[in-house]
N, C-alpha and C positions, 0 to 999 in steps of 0.2 A: 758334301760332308761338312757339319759344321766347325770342327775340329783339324781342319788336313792342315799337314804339316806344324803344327804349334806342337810345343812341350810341355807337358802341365804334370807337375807335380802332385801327391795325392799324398798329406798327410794323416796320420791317426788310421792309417789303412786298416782294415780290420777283417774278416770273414764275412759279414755282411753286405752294406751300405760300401765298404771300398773296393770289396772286390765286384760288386757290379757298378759302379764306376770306372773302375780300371776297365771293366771290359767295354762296356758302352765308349767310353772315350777313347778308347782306341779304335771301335767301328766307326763313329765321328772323325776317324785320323790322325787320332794325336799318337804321340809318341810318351808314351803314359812311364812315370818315376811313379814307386808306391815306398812308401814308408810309414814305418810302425815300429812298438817298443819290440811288438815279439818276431825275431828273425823267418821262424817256422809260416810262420802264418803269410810275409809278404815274398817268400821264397815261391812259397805256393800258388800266392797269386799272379804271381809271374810267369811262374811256369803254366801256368792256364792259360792266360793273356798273351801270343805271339806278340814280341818286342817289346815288353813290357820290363824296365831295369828294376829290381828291390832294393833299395837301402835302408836297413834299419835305423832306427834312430825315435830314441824316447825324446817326445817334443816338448818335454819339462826340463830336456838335458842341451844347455846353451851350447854346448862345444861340438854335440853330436849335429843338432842342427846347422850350427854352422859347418858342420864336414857335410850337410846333406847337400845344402846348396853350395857350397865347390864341389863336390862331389857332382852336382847336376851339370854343373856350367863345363868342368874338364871333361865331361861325354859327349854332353850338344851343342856347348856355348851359347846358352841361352834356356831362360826360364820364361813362357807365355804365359802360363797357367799355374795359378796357386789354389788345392783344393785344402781346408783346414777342416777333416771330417771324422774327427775324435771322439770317440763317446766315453764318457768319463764312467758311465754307470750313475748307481744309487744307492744305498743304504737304507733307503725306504724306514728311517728313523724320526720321529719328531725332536722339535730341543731339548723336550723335557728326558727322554730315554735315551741318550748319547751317551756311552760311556767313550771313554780316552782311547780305543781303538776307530770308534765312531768319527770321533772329532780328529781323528789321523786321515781317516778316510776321505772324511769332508774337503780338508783341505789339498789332499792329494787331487780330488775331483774340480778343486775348484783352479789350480795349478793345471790340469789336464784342461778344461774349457776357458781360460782364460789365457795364463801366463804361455801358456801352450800355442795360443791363436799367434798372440804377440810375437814370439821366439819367433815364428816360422816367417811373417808377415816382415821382421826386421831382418833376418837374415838373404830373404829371398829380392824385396821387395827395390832394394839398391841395382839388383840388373833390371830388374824393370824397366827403371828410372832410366839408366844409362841407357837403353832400349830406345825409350819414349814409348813406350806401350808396354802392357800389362794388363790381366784381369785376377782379384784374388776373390774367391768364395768363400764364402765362411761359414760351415754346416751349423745352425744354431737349433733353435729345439722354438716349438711354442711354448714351451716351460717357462722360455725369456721375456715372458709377456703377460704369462698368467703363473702365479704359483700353485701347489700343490700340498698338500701334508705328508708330509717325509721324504721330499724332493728337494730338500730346501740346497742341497749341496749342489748337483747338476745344473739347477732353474740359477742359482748366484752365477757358475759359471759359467753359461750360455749366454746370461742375461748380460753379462761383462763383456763378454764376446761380440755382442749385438753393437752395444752403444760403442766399444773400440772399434766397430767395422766402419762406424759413423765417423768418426772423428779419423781414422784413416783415410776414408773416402774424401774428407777436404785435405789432408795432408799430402795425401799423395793424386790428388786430381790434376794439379797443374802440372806435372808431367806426365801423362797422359795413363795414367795407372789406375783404373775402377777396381771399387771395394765394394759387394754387394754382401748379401745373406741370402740363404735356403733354411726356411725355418718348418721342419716337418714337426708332425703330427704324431699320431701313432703308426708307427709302421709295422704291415702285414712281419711277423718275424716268432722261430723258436720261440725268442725271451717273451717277447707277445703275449704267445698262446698258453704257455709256460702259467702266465701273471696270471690268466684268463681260469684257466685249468684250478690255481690254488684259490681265486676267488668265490666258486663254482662250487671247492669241497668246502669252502668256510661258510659259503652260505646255503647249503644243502639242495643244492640245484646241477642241472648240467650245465659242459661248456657249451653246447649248444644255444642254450637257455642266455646265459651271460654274453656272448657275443652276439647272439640278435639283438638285447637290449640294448650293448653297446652300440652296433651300428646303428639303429633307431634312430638314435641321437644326433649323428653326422647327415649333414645336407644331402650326400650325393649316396649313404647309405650301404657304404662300403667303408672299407680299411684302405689308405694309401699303400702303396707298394714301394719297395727300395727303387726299380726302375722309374717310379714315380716322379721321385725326387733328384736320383741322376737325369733325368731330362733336363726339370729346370737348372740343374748347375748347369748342363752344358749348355742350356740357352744363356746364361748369364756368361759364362765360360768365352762365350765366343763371341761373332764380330757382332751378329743380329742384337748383341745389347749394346754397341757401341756408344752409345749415350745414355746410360743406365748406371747410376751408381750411386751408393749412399740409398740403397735398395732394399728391400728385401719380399722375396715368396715365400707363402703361406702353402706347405703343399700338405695338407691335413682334413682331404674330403668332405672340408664343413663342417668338422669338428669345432674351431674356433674360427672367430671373426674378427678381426683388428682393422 
């Protein structure tokens, strides 16, 4: 198992993308923390996941973050694992139609994918250090790479999240602490099919129709999956990247190519 015995923490925990992390990282062996703003949801995922701790904790909120990691360290005395895998969402707005709830949203999103990376990364990242080892992930988007039209909130804060992982990754290299990225694609998901469904009635077709053409487009002819992407965290996650950092995977079926 690639994970036995380490603690890896899993922020921005969510319904999707964290709860199948939390689970996969625990069949890897870890000893899986989930945290998220909403209590309900990482309660939940805990109780799914045998030995899996919940701590709530909005990771825009400095104080709560710092109770998350004493909070981790007074359970196992020790943090291995840092996953930073928040979805801020979208408003799917261009600049010109933003009105002042819009531009609240924005920068809430952009606080969620960024200021949000940092919090966890600064508060976690000193037992690391004291440790001498460490690995932190940092769930980014390929949004942070290529923009979009009405993504511009999410693509800013991923895209932040990206280059701080970089500049983490030499800060904290000398003590033996890797800083990678998992930069997915589209993932197989509700919201997904959701997006897929209302573009289908707007363009007077089915979603069948729309998601063939979609996949078309992608190298391998599919949709990535959420297990898709918990894989490569825990390859990065664990020892097999031991000399890996300042990273990032592309796990987006050939959608995009960097």
């Amino acid at each position: 198992m690639l994970l036995e015995g380490k603690v890896a923490v899993v922020t921005g925990a969510g319904p999707g993308l964290g709860r199948t992390l939390a689970r996969l990282m625990a069949e890897d062996g870890a000893r899986v923390v989930v945290s998220g703003r909403r209590a309900e949801v990482v309660e939940t995922i805990a109780g799914e996941v045998p030995g899996t701790l919940a701590v709530p904790a909005d990771v825009t909120d400095a104080e709560a973050v710092r109770g998350l990691a004493g909070r981790v360290m007074a359970e196992f005395g020790r943090i291995d694992v840092l996953v930073n895998a928040a979805f801020p969402g979208t408003h799917r707005k261009n600049v010109l139609e933003m009105d002042d709830d819009d531009l609240a949203g924005w920068r809430r999103a952009v606080d969620i994918g960024a200021y949000g990376t940092l919090l966890a990364c600064r508060f976690v990242a000193p037992h690391m250090v004291a440790a001498g080892s460490g690995s932190i992930v940092n769930v980014t988007s390929m949004s942070s790479r290529k923009g979009y039209a009405g993504r511009s909130d999410f693509a800013a804060g991923k895209a932040a999240a990206h280059l701080l992982s970089h500049c983490l990754a030499d800060e904290l290299g000398p003590y033996g602490v890797r800083v990678n990225c998992v930069a997915p694609g589209w993932i197989h998901s509700d919201v997904l099919e959701d997006w897929m469904r209302t573009r289908a009635k707007e363009a007077g077709t089915t979603y069948e129709e729309v998601y063939r053409g979609d996949v078309e487009r992608m190298a391998l002819r599919r949709i990535a999956t959420e297990e898709d992407v918990a894989r490569a965290v825990i390859f990065l996650a664990s020892d097999r990247a031991a000399a890996t950092t300042g990273a990032t995977i592309d796990v987006n079926a050939g959608q995009l190519f960097t």
